[in-house]
N, CA, C and O atoms as a GROMACS GRO file, in nm:
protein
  492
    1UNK      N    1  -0.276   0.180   0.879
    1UNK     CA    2  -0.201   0.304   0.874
    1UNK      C    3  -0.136   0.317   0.735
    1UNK      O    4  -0.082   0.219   0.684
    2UNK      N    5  -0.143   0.461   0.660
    2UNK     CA    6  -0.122   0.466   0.585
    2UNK      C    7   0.053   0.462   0.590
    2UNK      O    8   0.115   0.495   0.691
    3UNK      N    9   0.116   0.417   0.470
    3UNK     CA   10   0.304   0.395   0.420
    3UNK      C   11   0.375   0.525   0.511
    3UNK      O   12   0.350   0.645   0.519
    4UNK      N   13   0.448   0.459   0.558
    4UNK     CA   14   0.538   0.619   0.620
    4UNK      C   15   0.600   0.708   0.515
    4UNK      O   16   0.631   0.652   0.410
    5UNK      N   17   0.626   0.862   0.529
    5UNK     CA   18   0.764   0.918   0.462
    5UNK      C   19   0.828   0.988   0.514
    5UNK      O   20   0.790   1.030   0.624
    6UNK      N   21   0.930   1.024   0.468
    6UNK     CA   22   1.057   1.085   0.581
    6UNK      C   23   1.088   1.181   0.551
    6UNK      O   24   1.059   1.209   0.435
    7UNK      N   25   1.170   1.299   0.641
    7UNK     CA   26   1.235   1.377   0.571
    7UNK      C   27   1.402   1.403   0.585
    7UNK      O   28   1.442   1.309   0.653
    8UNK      N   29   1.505   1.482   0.553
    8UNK     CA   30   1.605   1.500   0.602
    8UNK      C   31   1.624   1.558   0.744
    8UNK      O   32   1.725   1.565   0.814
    9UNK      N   33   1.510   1.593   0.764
    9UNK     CA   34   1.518   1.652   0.896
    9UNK      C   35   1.435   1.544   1.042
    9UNK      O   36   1.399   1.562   1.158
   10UNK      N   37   1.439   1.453   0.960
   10UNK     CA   38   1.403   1.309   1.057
   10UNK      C   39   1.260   1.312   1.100
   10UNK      O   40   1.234   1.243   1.199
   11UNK      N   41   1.142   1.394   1.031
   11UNK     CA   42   0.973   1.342   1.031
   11UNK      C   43   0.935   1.271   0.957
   11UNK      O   44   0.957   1.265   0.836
   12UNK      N   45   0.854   1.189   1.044
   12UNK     CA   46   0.784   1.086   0.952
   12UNK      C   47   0.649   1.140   0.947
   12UNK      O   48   0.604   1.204   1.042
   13UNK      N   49   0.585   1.118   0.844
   13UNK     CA   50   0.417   1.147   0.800
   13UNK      C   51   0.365   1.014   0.733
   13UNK      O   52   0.417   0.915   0.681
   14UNK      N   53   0.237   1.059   0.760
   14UNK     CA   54   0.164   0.937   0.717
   14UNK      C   55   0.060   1.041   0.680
   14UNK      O   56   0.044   1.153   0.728
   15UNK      N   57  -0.017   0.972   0.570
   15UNK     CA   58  -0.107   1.061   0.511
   15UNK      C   59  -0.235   0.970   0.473
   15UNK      O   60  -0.225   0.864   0.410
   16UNK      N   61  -0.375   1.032   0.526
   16UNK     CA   62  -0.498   0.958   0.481
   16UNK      C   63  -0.597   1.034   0.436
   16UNK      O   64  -0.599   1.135   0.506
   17UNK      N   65  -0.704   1.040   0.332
   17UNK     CA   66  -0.773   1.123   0.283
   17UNK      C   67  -0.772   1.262   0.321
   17UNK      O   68  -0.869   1.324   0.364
   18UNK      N   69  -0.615   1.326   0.295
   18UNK     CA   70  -0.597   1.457   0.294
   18UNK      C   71  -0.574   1.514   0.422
   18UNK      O   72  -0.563   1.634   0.446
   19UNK      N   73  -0.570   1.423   0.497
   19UNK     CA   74  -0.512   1.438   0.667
   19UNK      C   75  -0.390   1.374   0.671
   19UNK      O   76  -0.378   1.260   0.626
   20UNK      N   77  -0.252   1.462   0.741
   20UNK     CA   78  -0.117   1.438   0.748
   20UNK      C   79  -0.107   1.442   0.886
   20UNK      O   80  -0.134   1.534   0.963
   21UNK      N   81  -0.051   1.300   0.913
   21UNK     CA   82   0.006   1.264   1.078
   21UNK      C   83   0.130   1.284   1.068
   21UNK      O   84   0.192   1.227   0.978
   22UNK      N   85   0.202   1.382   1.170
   22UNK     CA   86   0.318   1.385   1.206
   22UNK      C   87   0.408   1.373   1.286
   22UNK      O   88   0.380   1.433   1.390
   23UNK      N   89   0.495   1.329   1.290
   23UNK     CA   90   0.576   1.281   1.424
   23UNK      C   91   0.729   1.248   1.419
   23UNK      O   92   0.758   1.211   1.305
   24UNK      N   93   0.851   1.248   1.512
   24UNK     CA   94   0.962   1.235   1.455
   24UNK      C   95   0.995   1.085   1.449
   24UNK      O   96   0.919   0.994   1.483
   25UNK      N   97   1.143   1.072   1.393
   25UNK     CA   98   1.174   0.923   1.375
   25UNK      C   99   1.263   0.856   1.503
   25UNK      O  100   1.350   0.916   1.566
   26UNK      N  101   1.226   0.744   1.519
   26UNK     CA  102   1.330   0.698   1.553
   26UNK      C  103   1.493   0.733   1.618
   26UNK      O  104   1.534   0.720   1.733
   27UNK      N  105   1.572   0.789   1.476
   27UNK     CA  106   1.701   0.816   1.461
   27UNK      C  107   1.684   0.978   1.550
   27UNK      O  108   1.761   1.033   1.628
   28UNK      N  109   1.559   1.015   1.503
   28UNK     CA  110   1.562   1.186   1.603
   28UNK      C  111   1.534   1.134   1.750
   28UNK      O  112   1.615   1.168   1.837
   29UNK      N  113   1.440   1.065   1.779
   29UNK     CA  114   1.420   1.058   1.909
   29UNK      C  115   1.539   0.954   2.044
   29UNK      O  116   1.529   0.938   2.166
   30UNK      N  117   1.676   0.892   1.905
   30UNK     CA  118   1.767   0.849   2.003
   30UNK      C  119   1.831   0.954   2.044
   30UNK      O  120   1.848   0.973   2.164
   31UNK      N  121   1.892   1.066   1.917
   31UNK     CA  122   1.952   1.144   1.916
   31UNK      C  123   1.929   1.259   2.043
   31UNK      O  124   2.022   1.299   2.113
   32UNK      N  125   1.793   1.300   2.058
   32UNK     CA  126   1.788   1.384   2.137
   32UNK      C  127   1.765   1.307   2.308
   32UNK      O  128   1.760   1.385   2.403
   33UNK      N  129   1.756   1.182   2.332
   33UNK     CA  130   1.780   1.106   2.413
   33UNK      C  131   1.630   1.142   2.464
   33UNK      O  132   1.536   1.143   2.384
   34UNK      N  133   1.606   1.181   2.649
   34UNK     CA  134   1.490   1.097   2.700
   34UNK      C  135   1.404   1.249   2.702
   34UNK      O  136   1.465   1.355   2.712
   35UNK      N  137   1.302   1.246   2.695
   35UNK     CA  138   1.183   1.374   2.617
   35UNK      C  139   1.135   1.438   2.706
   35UNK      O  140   1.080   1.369   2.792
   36UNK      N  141   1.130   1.618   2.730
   36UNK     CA  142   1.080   1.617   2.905
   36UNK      C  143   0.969   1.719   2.864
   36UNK      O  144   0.883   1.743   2.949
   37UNK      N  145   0.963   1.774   2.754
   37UNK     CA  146   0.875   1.856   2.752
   37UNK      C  147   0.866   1.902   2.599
   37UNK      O  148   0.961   1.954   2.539
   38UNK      N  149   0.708   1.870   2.528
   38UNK     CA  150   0.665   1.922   2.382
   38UNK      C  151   0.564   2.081   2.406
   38UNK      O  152   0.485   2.128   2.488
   39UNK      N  153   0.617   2.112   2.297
   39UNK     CA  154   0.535   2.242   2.308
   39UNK      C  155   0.454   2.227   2.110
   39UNK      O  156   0.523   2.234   2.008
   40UNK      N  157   0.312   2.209   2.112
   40UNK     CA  158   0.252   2.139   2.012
   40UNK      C  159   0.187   2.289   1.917
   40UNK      O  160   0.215   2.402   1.959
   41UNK      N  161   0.130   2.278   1.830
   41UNK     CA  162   0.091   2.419   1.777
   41UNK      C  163  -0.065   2.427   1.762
   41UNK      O  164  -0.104   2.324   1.707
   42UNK      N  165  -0.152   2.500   1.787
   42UNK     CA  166  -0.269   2.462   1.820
   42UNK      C  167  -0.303   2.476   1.692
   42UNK      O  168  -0.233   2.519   1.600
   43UNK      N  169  -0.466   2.418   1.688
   43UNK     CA  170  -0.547   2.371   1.582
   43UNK      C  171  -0.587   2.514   1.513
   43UNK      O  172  -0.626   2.609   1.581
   44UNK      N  173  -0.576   2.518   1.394
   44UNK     CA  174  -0.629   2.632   1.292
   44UNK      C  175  -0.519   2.708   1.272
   44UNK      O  176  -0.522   2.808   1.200
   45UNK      N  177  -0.406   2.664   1.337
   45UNK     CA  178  -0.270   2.722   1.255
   45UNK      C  179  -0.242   2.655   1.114
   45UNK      O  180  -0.237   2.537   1.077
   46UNK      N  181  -0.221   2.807   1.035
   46UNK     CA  182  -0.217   2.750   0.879
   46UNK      C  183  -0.011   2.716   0.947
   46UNK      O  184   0.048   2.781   1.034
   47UNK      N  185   0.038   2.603   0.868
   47UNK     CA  186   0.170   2.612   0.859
   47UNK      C  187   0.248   2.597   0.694
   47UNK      O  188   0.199   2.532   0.602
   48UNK      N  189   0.329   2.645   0.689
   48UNK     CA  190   0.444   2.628   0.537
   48UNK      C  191   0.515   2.532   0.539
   48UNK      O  192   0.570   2.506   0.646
   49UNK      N  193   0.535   2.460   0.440
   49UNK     CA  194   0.628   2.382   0.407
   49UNK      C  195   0.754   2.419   0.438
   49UNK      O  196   0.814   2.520   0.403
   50UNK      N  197   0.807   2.291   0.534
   50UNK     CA  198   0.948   2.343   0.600
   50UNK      C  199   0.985   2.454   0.666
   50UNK      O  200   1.088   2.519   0.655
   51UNK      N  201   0.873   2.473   0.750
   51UNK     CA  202   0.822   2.576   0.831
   51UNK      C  203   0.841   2.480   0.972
   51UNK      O  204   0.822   2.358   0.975
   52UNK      N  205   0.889   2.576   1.104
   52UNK     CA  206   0.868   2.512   1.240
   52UNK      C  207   0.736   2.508   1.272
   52UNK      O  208   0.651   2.588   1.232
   53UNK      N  209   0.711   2.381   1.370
   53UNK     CA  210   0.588   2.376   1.348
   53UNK      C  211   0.527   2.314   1.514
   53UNK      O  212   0.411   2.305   1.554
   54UNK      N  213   0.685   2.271   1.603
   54UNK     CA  214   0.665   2.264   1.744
   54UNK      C  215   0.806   2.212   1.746
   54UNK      O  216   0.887   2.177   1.661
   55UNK      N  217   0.801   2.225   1.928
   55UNK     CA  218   0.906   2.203   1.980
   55UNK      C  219   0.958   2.061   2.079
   55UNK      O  220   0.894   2.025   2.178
   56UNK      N  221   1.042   2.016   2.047
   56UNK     CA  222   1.069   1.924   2.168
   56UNK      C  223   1.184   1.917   2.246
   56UNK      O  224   1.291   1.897   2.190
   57UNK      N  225   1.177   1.936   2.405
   57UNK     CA  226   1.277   1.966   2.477
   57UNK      C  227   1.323   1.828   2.544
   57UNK      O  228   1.248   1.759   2.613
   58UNK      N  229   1.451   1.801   2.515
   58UNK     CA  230   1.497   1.685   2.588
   58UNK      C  231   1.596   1.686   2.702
   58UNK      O  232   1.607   1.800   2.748
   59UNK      N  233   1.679   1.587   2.767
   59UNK     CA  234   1.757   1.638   2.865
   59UNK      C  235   1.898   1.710   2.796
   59UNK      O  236   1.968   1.800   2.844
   60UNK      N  237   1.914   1.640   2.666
   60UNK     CA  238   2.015   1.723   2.591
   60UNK      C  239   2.031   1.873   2.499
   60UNK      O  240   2.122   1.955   2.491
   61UNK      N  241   1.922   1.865   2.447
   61UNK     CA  242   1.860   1.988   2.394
   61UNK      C  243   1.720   2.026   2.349
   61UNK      O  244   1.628   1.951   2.382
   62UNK      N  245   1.693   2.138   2.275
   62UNK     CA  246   1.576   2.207   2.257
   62UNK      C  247   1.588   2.174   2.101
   62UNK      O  248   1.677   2.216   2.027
   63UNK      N  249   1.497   2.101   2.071
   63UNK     CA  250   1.487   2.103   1.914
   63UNK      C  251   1.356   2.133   1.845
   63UNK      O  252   1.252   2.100   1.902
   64UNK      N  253   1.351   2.205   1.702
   64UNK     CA  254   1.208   2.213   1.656
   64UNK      C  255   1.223   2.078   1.591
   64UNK      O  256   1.318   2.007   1.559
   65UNK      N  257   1.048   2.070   1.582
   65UNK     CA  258   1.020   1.985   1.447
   65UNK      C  259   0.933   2.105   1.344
   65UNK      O  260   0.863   2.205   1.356
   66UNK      N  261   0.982   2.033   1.255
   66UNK     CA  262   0.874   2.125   1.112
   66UNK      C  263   0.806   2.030   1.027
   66UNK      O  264   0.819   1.909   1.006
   67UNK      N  265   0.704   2.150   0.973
   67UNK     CA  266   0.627   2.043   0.914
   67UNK      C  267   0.665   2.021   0.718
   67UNK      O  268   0.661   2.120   0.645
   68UNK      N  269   0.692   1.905   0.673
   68UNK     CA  270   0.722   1.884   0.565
   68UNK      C  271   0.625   1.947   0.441
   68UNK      O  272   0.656   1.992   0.331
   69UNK      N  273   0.491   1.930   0.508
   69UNK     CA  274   0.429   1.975   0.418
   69UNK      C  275   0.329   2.107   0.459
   69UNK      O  276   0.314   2.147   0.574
   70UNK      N  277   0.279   2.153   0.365
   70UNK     CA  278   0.206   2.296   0.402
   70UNK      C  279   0.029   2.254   0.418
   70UNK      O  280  -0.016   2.173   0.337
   71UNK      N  281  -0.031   2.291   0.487
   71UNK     CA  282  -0.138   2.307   0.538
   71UNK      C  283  -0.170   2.389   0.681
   71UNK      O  284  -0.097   2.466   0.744
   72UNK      N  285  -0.348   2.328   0.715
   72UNK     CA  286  -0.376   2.433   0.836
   72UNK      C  287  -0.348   2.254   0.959
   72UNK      O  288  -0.366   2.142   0.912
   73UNK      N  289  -0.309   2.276   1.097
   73UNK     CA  290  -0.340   2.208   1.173
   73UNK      C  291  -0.494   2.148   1.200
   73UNK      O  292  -0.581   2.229   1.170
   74UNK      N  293  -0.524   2.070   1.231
   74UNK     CA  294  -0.672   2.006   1.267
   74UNK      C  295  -0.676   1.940   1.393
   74UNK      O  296  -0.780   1.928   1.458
   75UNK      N  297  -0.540   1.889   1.436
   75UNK     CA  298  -0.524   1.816   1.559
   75UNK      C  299  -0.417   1.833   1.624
   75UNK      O  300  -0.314   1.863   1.565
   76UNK      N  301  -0.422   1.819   1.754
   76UNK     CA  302  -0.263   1.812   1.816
   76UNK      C  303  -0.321   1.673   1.952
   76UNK      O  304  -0.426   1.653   2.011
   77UNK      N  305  -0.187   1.607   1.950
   77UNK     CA  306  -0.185   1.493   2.045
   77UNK      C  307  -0.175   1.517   2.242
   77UNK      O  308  -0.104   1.462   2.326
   78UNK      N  309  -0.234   1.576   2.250
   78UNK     CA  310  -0.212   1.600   2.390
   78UNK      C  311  -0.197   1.500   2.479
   78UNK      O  312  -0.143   1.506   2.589
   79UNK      N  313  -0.262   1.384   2.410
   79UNK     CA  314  -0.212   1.286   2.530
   79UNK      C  315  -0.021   1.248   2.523
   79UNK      O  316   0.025   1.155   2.588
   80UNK      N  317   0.035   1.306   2.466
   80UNK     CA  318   0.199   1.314   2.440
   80UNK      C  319   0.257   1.386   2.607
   80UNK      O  320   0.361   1.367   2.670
   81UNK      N  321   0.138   1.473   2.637
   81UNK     CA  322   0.189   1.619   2.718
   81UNK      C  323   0.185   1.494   2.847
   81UNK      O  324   0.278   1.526   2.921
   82UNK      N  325   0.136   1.402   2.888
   82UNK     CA  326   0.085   1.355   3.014
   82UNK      C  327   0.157   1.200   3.003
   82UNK      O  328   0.135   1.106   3.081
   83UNK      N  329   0.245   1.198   2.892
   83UNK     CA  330   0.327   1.069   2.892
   83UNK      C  331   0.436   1.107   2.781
   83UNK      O  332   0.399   1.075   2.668
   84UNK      N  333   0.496   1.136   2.785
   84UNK     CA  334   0.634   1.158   2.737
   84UNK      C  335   0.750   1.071   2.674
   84UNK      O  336   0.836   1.097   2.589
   85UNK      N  337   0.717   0.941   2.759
   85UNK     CA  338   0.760   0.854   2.788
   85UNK      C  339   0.748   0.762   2.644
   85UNK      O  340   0.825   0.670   2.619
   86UNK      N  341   0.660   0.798   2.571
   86UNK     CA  342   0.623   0.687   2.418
   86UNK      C  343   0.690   0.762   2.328
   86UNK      O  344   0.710   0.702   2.223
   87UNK      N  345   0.759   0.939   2.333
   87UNK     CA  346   0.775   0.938   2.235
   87UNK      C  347   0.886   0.877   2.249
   87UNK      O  348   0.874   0.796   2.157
   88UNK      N  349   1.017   0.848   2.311
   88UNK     CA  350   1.130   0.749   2.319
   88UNK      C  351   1.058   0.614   2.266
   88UNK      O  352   1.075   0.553   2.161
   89UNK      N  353   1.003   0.598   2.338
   89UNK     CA  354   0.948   0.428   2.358
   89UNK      C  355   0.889   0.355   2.186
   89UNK      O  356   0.933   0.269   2.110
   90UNK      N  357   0.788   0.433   2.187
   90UNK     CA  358   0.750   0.408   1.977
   90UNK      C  359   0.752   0.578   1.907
   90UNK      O  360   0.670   0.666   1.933
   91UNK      N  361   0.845   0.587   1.833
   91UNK     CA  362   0.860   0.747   1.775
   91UNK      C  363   0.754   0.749   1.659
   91UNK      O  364   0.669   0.827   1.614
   92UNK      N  365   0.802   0.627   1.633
   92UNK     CA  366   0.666   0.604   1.454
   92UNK      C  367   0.563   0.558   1.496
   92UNK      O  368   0.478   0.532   1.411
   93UNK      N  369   0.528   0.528   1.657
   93UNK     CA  370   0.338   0.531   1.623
   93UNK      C  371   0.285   0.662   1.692
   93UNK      O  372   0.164   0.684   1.700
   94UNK      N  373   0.392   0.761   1.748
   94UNK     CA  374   0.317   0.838   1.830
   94UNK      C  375   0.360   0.998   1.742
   94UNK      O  376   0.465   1.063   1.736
   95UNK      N  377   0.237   1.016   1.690
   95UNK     CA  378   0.204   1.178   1.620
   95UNK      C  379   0.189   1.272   1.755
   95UNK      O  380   0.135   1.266   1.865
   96UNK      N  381   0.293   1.387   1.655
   96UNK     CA  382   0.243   1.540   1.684
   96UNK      C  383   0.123   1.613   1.690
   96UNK      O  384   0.045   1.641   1.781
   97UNK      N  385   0.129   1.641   1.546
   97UNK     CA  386  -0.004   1.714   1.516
   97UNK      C  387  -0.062   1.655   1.378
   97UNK      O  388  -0.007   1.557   1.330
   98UNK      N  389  -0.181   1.717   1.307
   98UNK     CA  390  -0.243   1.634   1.208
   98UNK      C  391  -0.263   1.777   1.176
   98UNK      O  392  -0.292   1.871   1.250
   99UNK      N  393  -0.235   1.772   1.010
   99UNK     CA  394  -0.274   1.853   0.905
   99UNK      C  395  -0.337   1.843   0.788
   99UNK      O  396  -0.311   1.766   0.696
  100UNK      N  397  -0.433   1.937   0.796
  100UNK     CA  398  -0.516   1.924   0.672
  100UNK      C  399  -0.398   1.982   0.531
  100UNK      O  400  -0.330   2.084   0.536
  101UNK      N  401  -0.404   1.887   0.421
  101UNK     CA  402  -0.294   1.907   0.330
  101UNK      C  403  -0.329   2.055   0.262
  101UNK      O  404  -0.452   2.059   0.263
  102UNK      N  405  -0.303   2.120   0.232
  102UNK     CA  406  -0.313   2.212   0.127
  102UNK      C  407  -0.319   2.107  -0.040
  102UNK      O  408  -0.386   2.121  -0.142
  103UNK      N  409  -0.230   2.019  -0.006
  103UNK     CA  410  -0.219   2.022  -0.174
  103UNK      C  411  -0.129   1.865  -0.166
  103UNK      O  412  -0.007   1.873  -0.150
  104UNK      N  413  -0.186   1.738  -0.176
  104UNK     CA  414  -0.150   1.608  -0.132
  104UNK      C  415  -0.057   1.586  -0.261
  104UNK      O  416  -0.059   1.465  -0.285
  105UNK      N  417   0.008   1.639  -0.335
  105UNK     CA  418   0.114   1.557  -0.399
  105UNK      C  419   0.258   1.655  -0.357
  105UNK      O  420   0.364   1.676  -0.416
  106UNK      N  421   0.207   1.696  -0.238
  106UNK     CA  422   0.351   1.723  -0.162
  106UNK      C  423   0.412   1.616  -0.095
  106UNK      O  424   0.529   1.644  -0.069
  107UNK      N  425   0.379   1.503  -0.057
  107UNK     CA  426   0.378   1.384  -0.028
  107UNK      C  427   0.494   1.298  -0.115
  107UNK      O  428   0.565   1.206  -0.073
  108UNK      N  429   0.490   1.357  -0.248
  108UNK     CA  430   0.580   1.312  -0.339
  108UNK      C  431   0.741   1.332  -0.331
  108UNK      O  432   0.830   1.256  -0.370
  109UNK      N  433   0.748   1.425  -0.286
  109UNK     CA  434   0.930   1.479  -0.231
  109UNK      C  435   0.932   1.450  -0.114
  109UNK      O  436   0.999   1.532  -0.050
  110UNK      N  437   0.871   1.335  -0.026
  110UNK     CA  438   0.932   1.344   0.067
  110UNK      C  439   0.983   1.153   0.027
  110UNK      O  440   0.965   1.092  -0.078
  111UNK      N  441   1.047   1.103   0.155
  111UNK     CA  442   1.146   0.995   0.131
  111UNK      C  443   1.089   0.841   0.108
  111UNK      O  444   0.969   0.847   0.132
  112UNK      N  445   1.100   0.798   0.096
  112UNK     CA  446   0.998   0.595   0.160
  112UNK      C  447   1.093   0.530   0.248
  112UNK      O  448   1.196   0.598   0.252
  113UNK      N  449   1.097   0.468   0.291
  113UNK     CA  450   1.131   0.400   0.403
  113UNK      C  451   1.228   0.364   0.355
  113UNK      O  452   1.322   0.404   0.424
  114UNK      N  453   1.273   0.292   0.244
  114UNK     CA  454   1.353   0.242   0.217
  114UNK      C  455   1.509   0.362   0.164
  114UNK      O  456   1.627   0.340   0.190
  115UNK      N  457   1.447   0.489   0.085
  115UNK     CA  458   1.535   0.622   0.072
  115UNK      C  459   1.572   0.663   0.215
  115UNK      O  460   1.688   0.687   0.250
  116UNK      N  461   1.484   0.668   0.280
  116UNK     CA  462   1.522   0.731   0.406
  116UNK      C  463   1.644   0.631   0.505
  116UNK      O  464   1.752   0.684   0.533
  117UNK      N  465   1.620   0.515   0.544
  117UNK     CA  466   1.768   0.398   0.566
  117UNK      C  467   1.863   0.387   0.450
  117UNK      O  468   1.969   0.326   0.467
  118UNK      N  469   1.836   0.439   0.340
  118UNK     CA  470   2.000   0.448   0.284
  118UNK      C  471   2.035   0.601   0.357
  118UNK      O  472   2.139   0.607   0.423
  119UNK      N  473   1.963   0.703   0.347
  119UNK     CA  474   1.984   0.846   0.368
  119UNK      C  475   2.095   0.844   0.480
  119UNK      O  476   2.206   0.898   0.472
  120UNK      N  477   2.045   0.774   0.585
  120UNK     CA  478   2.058   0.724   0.720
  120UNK      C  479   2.223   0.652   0.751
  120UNK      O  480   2.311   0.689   0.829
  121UNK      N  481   2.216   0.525   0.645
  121UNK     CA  482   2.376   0.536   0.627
  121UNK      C  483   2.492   0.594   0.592
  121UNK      O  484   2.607   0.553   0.611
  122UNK      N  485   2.440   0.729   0.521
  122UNK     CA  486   2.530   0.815   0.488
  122UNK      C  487   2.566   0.938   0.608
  122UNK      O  488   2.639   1.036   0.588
  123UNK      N  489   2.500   0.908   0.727
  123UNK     CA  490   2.501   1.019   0.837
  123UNK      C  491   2.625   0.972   0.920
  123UNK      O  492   2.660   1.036   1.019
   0.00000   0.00000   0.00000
């Protein structure tokens, strides 16, 4: 798996020959506590940078995720819809959706693992 990166808005991506996996972190998926329902964006949606890009409903609230970077969708995880249960359980191995990049040195503004846990202590 390709290096994680983060954003301020708590997605992690992973990126491999111009395909972007997305999914939230950790710190988002304590926050919104236990996961009851994703609403994913189907395939051949172009999306914008820092654009909403799906939804996740928990027992505490309704939150979007967006996507950090701009491209068209290529994939969405449906097996998420029929177990719910992983995105609590592993947040960083289980993707949203997969995007074809528009333009891969958008990759560059987003955080490394290590920016993103200082980011993290300042919350």
């Amino acid at each position: 798996m390709a290096e994680l990166r983060f954003t301020e808005s708590h997605e992690w991506v992973s990126a491999e020959n111009g395909i972007a996996s997305i999914g939230i972190t950790r710190y988002a998926a304590d926050q919104l506590g236990d996961i009851v329902h994703v609403e994913l964006p189907q395939p051949g949606k172009k999306l914008e940078a820092g654009g909403e890009a799906a939804v996740v409903e928990s027992v505490k609230a309704a939150s979007e995720i967006y996507t950090p970077l701009a491209g068209e969708v290529t994939e969405t995880n449906r097996g998420l819809e029929s177990d719910l249960s992983r995105i609590n359980a592993e947040p960083e191995q289980c993707w949203f959706f997969r995007v074809k990049l528009s333009d891969a040195t958008q990759l560059d503004r987003l955080m490394t693992r290590q920016q993103y846990d200082d980011y993290l202590k300042g919350l």
